[in-house]
N, C-alpha and C positions, 0 to 999 in steps of 0.2 A: 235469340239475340244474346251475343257475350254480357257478361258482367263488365261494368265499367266501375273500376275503382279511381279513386282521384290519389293521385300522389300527396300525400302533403306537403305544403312548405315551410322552409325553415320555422317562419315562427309559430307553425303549427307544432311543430314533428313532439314538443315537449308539453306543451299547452295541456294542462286536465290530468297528464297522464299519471298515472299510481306507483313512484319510482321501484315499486315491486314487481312489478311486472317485466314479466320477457318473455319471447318467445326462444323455444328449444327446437330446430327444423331438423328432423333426419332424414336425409336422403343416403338413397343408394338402388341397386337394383332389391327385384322381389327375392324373398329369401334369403336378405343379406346380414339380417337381425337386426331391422329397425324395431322392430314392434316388441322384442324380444328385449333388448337395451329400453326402451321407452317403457314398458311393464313394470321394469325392476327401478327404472329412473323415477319414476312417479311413485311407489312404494318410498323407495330410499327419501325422495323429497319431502312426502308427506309427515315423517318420521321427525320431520326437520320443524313440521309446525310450517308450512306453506299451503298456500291454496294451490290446487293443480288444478287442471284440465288436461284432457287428452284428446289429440283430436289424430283419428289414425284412418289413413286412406281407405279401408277397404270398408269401414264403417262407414266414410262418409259418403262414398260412393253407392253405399244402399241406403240413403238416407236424402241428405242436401243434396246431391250428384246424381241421382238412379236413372236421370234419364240420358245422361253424359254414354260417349263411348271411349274407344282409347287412342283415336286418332289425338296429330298434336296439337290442333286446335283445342279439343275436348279433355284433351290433359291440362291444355292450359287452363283450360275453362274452370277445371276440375281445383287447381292449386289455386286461382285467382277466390275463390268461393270458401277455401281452406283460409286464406291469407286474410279476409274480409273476418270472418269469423274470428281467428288468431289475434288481430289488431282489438279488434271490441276488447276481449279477453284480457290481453296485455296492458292495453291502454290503463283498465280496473283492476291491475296488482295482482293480477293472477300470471303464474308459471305457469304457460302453454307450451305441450310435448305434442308436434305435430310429425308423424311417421307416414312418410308419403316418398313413394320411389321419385317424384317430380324430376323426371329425367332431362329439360330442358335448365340449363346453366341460366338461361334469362330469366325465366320466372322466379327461379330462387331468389337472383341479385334483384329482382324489381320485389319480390315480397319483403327483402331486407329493407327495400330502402320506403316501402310504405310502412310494416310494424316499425319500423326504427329500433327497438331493443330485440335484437336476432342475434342468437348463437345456432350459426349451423355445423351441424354433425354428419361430418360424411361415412358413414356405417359401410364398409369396404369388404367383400369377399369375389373373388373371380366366381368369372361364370361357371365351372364347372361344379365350383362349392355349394353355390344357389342352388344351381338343377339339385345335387343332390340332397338338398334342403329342403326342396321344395314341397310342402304341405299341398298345396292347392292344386298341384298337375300343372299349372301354366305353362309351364317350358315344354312339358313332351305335350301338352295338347297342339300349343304352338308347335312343334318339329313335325306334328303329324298333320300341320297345315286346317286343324278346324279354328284356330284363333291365326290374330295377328297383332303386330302393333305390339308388341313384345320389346321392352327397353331392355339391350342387353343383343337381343337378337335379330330382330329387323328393323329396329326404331333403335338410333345409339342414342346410348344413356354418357349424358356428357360429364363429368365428374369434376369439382369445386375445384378453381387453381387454389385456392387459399381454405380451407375449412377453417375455421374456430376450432373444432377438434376434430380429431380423423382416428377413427377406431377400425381396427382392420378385425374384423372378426373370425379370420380361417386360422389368425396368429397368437389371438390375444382374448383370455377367457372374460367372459361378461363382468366378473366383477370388476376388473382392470378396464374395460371402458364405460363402466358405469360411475366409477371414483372420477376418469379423467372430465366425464362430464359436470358430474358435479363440482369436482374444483374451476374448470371453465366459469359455470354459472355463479360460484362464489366470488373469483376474481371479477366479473364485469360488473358487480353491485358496491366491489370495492372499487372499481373504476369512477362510480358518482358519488363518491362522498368528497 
């Protein structure tokens, strides 16, 4: 059975919550340096005297997720479970860096509007840059037809009309999208005061 999360409503969304808290989403396809950018994001943050968390797709998938597959239901199922856990976190003033390819555009904008404090990071390299990135084989396992459901190659991966911030990583060396994230998450805490 799906997870059912309830949306909050307005005069929930702020109720309780620990105005230190956010969540950090990267999306993009596999191998596009979300985990890579989130690594050094959560070092850098820590540095800063914050609470972090990390919650990173491939972990949670052997973990909260393992009996999930990668159809789109179960992707959904998979980000819905991400998001539940994220919100707890955020809610209690912690920075949550969650790095998950979450290839559906809906699930993103439905996780934004249950955490409420969401900076997403659209972590951006063409496909041919992934495949050659690629740690895990996904891509040629997939072209060799033993996987499927592969965002990017037989399941499209839909990409954010608007990010918060958008790091293209085939252009732009890590330390340059790990500053722009951080000044993001600086700017939106100056946003509530």
């Amino acid at each position: 059975m799906p997870c059912e999360i309830a949306e909050p409503g307005p005069d929930l969304q702020e109720a309780g919550r620990d105005p230190r808290g956010l969540t950090v989403w990267l999306t993009g396809l596999s191998s596009a340096g979300k985990s890579t950018i989130a690594r050094a994001l959560r070092h850098r943050l820590a540095k800063q005297g914050l609470r972090i968390e990390w919650l990173d797709g491939d972990d949670v998938r052997q973990t909260l997720s393992c009996g999930l597959g990668f159809s789109r239901k179960d992707r959904n199922e998979n980000v819905m479970r991400m998001v539940f856990v994220a919100e707890i976190l955020t809610r209690n003033g912690i920075v949550t860096i969650v790095s998950a390819a979450s290839p559906a555009r809906e699930s993103r904008e439905r996780a934004r509007r249950i955490i409420g404090r969401f900076l997403e990071v659209f972590v951006d390299a063409p496909l041919p840059v992934c495949e050659q990135r690629d740690g895990h084989g996904i891509y040629a396992r997939a072209r060799r037809g033993e996987i499927s459901h592969v965002a990017g190659l037989d399941i499209p991966y839909e990409p954010p009309f608007r990010p918060d911030v958008h790091c293209k990583t085939a252009l732009e060396p890590l330390e340059v999208c790990v500053e722009r994230v951080v000044q993001a998450i600086g700017k939106y805490g100056e946003g509530d005061s």
